[in-house]
Rosetta silent file (secondary structure, phi, psi, omega in degrees, C-alpha in Angstrom):
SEQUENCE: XXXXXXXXXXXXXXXXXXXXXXXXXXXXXXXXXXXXXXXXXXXXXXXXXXXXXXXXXXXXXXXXXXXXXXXX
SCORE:     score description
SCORE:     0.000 S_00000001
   1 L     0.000   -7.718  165.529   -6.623    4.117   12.024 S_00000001
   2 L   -58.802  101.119 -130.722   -4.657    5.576    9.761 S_00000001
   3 L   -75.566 -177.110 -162.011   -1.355    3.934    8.281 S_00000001
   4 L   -87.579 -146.718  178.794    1.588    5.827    7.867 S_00000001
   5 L  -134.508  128.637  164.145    3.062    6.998    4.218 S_00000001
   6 L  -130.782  149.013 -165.176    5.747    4.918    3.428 S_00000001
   7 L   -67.370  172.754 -155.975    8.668    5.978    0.934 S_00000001
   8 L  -100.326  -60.864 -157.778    9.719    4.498   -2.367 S_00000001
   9 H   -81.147  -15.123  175.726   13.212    3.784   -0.414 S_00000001
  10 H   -56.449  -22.513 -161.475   11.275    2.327    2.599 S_00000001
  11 H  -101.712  -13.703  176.511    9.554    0.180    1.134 S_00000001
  12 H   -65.828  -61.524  141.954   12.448   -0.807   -1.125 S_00000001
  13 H    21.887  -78.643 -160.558   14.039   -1.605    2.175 S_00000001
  14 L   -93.322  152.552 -167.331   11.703   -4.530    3.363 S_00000001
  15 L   -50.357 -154.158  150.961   11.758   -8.004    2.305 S_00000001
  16 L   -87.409   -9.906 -165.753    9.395   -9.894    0.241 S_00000001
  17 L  -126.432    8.678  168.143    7.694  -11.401    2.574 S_00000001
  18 L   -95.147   -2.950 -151.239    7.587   -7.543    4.649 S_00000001
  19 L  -127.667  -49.903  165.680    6.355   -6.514    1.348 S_00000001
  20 H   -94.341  -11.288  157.147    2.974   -8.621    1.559 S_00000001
  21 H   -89.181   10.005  164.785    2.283   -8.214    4.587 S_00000001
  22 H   -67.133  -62.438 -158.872    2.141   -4.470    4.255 S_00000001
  23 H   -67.534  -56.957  173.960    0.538   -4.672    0.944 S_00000001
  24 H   -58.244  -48.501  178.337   -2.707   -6.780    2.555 S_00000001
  25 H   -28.308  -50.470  179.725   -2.144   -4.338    5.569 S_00000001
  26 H   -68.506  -39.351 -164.760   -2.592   -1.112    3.176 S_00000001
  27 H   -73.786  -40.996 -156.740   -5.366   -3.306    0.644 S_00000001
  28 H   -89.023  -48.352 -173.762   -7.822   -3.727    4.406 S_00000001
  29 H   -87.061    1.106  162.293   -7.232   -0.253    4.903 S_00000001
  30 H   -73.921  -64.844  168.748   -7.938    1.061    1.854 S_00000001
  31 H   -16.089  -71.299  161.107  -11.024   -1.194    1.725 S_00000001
  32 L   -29.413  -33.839 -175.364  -11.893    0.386    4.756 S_00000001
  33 L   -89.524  -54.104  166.385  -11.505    4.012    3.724 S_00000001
  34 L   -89.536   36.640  144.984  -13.454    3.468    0.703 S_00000001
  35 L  -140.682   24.192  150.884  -16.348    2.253    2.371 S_00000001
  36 L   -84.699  -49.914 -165.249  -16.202    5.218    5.010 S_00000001
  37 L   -84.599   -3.628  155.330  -16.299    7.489    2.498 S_00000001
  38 L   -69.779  -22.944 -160.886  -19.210    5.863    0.992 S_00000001
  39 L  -125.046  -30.818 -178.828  -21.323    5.807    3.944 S_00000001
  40 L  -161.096  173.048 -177.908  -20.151    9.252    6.019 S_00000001
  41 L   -65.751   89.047 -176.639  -17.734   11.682    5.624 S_00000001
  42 L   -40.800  143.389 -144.676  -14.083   10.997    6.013 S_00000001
  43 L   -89.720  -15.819 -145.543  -12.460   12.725    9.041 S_00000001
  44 L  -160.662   71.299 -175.861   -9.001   13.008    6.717 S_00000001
  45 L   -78.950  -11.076  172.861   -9.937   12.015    2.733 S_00000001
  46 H   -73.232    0.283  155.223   -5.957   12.281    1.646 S_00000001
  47 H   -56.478  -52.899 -169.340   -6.089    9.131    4.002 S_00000001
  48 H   -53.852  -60.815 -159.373   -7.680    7.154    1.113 S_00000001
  49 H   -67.486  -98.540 -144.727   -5.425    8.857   -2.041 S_00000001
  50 H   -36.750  -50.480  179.438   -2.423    8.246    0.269 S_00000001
  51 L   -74.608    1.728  165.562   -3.031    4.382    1.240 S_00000001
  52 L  -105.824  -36.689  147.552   -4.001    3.708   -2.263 S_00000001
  53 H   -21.032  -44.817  176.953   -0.805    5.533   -3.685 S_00000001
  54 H   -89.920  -32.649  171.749    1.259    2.833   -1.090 S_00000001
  55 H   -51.859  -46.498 -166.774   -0.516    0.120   -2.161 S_00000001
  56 H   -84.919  -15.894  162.954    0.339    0.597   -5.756 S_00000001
  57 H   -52.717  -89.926 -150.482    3.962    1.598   -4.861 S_00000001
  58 H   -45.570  -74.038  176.778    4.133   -2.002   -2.774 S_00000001
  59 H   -27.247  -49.275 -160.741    2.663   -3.461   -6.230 S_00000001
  60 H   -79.260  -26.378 -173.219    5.300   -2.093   -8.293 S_00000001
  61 H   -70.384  -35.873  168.042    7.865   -3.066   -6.071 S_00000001
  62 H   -80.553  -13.306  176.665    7.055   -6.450   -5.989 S_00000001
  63 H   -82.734  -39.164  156.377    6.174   -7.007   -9.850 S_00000001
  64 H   -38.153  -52.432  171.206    9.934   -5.412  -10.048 S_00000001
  65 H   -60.229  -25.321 -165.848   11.125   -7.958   -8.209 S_00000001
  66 H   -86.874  -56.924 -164.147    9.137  -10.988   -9.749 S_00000001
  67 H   -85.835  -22.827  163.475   10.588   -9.840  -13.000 S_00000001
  68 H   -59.053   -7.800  178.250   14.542   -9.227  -11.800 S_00000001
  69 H   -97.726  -45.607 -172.089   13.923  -13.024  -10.613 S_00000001
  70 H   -64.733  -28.621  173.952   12.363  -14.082  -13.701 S_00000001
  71 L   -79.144  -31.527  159.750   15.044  -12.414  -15.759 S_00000001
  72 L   -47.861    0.000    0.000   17.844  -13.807  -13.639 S_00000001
């Protein structure tokens, strides 16, 4: 179940509305991860650090964006 890694320019890439549906995509499977590793042993724990790492990339990218609109 494990999402990919996606890059600073990939994610740069995809729209805004590509951009949240990623971000919940990444947020359920992080959820997910960290309540595997609560209960049994992950098969692959740099699954968690990686899908929480894209989640907060997909945050920054979109709070960039929020503020190049607000400053515009």
């Amino acid at each position: 179940m494990a999402l990919t890694k996606l890059t600073l320019a990939q994610i740069r890439e995809l729209t805004d509305v590509e951009l949240v549906a990623k971000l919940a995509e990444y947020e359920k499977e992080r959820f997910g991860l960290t309540f595997k590793a609560a209960t049994e042993v992950l098969d692959n724990p740099m699954d968690l650090r990686t899908a929480r790492r894209t989640v907060a990339r997909l945050k920054t990218v979109l709070a960039q964006r929020a503020a190049k609109a607000k400053a515009s």
